[in-house]
C-alpha positions in Angstrom: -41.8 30.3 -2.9 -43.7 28.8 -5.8 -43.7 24.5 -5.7 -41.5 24.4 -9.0 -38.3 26.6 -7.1 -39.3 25.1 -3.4 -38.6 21.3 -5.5 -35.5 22.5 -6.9 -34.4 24.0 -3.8 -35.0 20.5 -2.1 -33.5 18.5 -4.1 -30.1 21.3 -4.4 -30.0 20.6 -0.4 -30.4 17.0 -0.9 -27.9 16.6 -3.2 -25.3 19.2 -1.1 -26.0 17.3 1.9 -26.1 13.6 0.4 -22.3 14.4 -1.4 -21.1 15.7 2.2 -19.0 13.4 4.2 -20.7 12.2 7.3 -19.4 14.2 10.1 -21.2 11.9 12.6 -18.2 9.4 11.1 -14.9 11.7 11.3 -12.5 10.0 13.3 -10.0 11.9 15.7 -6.2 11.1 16.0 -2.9 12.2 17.4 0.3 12.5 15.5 3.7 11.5 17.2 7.3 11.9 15.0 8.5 8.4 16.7 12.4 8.8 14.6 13.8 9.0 11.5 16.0 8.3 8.4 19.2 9.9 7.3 17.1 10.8 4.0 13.6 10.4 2.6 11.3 7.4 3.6 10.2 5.8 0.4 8.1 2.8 2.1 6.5 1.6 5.6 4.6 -2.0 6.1 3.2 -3.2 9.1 3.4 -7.0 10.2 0.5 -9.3 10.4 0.5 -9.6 14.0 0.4 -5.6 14.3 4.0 -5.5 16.7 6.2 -3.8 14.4 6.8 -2.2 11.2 9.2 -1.5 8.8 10.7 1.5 6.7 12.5 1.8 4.0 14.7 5.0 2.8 16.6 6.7 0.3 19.8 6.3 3.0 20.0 2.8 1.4 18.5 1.4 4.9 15.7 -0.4 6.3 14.5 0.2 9.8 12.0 -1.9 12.2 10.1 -0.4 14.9 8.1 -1.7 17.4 4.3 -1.2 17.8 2.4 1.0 19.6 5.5 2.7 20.6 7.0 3.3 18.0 10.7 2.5 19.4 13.5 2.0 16.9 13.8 -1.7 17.4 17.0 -2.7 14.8 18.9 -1.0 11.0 19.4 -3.5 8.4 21.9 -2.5 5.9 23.0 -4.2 2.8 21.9 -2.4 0.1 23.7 -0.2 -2.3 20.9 1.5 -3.7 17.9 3.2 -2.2 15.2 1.2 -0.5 12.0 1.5 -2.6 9.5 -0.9 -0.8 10.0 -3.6 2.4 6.8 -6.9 2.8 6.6 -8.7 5.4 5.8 -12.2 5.3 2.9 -14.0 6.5 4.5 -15.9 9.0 6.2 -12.5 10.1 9.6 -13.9 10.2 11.0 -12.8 6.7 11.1 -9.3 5.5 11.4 -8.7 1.8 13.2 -5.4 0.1 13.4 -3.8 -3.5 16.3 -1.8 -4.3 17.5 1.0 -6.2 20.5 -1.5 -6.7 18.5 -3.9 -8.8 18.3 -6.0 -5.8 15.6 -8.2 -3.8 16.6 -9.1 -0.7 15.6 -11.6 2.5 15.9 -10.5 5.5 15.7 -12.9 9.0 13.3 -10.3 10.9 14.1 -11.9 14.3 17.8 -11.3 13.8 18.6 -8.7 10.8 20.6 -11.2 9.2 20.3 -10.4 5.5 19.6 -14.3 4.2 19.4 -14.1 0.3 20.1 -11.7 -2.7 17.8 -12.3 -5.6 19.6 -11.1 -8.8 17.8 -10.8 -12.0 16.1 -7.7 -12.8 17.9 -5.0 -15.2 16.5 -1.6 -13.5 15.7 -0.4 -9.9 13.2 -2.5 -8.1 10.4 -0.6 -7.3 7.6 -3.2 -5.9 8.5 -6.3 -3.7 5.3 -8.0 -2.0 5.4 -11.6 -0.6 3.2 -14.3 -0.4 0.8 -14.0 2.8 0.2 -17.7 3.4 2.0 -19.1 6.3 4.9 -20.7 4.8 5.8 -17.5 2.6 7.5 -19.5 0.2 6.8 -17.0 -2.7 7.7 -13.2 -3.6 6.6 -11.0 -6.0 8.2 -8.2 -7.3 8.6 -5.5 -9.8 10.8 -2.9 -11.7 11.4 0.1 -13.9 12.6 -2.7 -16.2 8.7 -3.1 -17.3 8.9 -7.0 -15.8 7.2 -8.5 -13.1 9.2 -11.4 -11.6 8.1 -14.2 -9.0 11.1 -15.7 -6.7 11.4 -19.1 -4.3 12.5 -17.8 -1.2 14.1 -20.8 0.1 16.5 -21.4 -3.1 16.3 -17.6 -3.8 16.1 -18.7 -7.4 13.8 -16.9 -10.0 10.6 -18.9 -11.0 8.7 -17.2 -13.3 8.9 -13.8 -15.3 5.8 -11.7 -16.2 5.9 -9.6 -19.0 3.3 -7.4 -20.7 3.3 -4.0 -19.3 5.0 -1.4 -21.7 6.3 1.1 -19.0 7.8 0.5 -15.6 6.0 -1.2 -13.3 5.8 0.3 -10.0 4.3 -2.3 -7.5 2.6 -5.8 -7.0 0.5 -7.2 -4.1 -0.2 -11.0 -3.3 -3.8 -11.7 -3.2 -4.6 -13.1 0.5 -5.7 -16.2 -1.1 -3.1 -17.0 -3.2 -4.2 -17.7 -6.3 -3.4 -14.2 -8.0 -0.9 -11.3 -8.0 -1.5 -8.0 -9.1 0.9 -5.4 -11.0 0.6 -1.5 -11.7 2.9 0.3 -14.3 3.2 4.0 -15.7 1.4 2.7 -18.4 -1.9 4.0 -16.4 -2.8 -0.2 -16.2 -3.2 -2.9 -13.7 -2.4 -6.5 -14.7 -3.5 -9.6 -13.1 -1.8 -12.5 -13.2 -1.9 -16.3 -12.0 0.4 -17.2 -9.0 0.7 -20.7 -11.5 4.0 -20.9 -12.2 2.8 -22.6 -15.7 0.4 -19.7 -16.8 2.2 -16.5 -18.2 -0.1 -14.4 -19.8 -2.1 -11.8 -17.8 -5.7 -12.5 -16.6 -6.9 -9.6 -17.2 -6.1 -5.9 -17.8 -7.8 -3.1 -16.0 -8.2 0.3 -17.4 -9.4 3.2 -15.4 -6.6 5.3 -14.5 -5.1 8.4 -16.6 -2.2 8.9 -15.1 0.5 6.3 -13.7 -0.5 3.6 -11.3 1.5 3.8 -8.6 0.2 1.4 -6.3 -2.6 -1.7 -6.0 -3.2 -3.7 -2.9 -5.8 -6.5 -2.4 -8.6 -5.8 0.5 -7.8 -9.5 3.1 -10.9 -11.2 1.5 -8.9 -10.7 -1.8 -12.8 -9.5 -3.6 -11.4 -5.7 -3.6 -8.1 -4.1 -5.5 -7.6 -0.5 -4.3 -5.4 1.4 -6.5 -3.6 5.1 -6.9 -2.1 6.9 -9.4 0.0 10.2 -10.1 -3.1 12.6 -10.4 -3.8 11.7 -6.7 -7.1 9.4 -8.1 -7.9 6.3 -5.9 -10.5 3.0 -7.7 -11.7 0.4 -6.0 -12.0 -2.6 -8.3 -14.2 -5.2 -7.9 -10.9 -8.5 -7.8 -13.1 -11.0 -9.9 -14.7 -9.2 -12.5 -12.2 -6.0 -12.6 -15.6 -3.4 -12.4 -14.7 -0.5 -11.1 -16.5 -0.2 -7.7 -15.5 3.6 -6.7 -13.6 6.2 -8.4 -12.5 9.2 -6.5 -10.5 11.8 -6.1 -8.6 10.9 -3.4 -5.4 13.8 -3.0 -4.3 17.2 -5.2 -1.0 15.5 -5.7 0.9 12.0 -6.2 -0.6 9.5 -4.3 1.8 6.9 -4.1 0.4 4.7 -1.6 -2.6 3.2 0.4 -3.5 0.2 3.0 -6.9 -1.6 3.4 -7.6 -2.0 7.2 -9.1 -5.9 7.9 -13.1 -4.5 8.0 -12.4 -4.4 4.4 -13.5 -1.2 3.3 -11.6 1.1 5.4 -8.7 2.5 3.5 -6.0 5.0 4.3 -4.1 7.3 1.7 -0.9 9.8 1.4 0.5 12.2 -0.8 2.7 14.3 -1.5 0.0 16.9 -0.6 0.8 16.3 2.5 -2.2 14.9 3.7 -3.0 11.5 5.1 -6.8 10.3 4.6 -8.6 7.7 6.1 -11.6 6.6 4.1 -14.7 4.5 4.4 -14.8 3.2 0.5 -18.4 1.6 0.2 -19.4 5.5 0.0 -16.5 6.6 -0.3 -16.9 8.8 3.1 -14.3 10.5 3.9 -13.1 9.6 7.7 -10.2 11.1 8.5 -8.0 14.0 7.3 -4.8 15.5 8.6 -2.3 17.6 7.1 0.9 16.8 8.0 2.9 19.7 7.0 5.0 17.3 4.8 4.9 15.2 1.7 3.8 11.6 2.4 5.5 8.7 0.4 4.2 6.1 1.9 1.2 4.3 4.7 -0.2 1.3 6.1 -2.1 0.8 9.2 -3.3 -2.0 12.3 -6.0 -4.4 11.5 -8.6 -1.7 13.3 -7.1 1.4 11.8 -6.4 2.8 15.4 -2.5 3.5 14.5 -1.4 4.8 11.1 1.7 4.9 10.2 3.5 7.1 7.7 6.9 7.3 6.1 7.5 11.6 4.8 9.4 12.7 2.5 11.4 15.0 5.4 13.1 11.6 6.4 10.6 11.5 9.6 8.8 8.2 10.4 5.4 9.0 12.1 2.5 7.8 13.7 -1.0 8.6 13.8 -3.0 7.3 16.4 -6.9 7.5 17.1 -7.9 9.0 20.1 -9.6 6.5 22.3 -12.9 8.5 22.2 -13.6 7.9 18.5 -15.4 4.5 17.4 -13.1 1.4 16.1 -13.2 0.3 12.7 -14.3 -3.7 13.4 -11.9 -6.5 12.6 -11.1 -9.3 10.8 -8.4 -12.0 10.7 -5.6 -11.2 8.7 -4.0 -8.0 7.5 -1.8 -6.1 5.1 
């Protein structure tokens, strides 16, 4: 082989095996159908203190299981509509919910008391998120009526009203440190906005995405926004400066949701491809993947990624735990 062809063939190899996802790295786990809903589950959020979690469903109910077994622990029913998205709240005690019915709602966790209906938006809320500090006095939330809209949870009066998107807006995350909130919309953008209740304009505006943003969630040292959209495209955005970080294709389908673990960097995915990914984003190396034979709505995980757990679109809630012979992702305080 001549030096010009043995240099190309070197750096083809290099490049094949650099682009490769580091096998040394794959992670192994275990999938376990733990219940299920009378209809699809739209939305699953795990608490801070990584006990339980709650689902949300097209039956109009929301559901809370313990953790790691994954027993049925308690059905909340109120709403008319069905359940788009549930947040805890820091604290753990409060659970928030977004509604088909145009409806936030309060839940007492401890109890399943529903405590407040917050009235005010004029479509389905798609996006509820609440404030992680410990008092949770504050929730976010959006709605196909292009608005994103901040509430006090102890009067259950509305405070402030964001506008600026020009399609729906399909969810909104709290920042871990307060000071911002950020909004996604089928107008392919990401909005950031002051948790002020004096400032009303947006922050900034991120473009990146092509297709409808379906989802954004702060990493728990609120520096990273992770973000997914309809073509099945996840970017990691640097929170400060909005700089794209990453940009990858993440699924072949909608990819309507995703969950930082508390390293940071780890990041989990699901789609209606059926596939549930874990990822590590500073390459972005590719972790974990299992096909789970049916479409994923929804996914959030434990502070060290050893349980995932999944709402599908068959009305099963699932949960995907790492077999204790594969390495743990390292921890932080806080979480989702």
């Amino acid at each position: 082989m001549n030096k010009s062809l043995q240099s190309t063939f070197i750096l083809v190899a290099f490049y094949l095996i650099s682009s490769m996802p580091l096998l040394s790295q794959m992670l192994n786990y275990t999938m376990t159908t733990v219940g299920r809903h009378n209809d699809e589950v739209l939305a699953v959020f795990v608490n801070e203190a990584n006990t339980m979690f709650a689902t949300g469903s097209l039956d109009e109910t929301i559901k809370l299981w313990s953790l790691p077994d994954g027993k049925e622990l308690n059905t909340l029913k109120g709403h008319l509509g069905a359940v788009y998205n549930v947040s805890f709240s820091g604290n753990d005690k409060l659970l928030a919910s977004g509604s088909e019915d145009m409806t936030v709602r309060i839940w007492d966790v401890a109890t399943g008391k529903e405590l407040k209906v917050l009235r005010g938006h004029s479509g389905p809320v798609i996006g509820v998120y609440f404030s992680q500090d410990d008092n949770s006095a504050l929730v976010a939330s959006t709605s196909f009526d292009k608005t994103v809209k901040l509430w006090d949870v102890a009067s259950g009066t509305e405070v402030k009203t964001l506008r600026g998107h020009t399609e729906a807006t399909n969810n909104v995350a709290y920042s871990y440190d307060g000071k911002t909130i950020a909004s996604c919309s089928d107008d392919s953008t990401i909005r950031i906005w002051s948790t002020d209740l004096h400032t009303t304009a947006p922050l900034m505006i991120l473009r990146g995405h092509h297709a409808p943003v379906l989802t954004v969630l702060y990493s728990f040292d609120s520096k990273k926004l992770a973000s997914s959209d309809a073509d099945g495209m996840v970017i990691i955005w640097d929170a400060k400066t909005g700089e794209i970080l990453r940009k990858f294709k993440a699924h072949n389908d909608i990819t309507q949701d995703v969950a930082f673990a508390a390293d940071n960097k780890t990041l989990v995915t699901g789609s209606l491809d059926h596939h549930v990914k874990l990822w590590d984003t500073d390459g972005p190396n590719l972790l974990m993947d299992m096909d789970l034979g049916v479409g994923v709505w929804s996914v959030d995980l434990v502070s060290d990624a050893s349980i995932i757990t999944v709402a599908c679109d068959d009305g099963t809630v699932r949960l995907l735990k790492r077999n204790d012979n594969t390495k743990p992702v390292k921890t932080k305080k806080g979480r989702k």
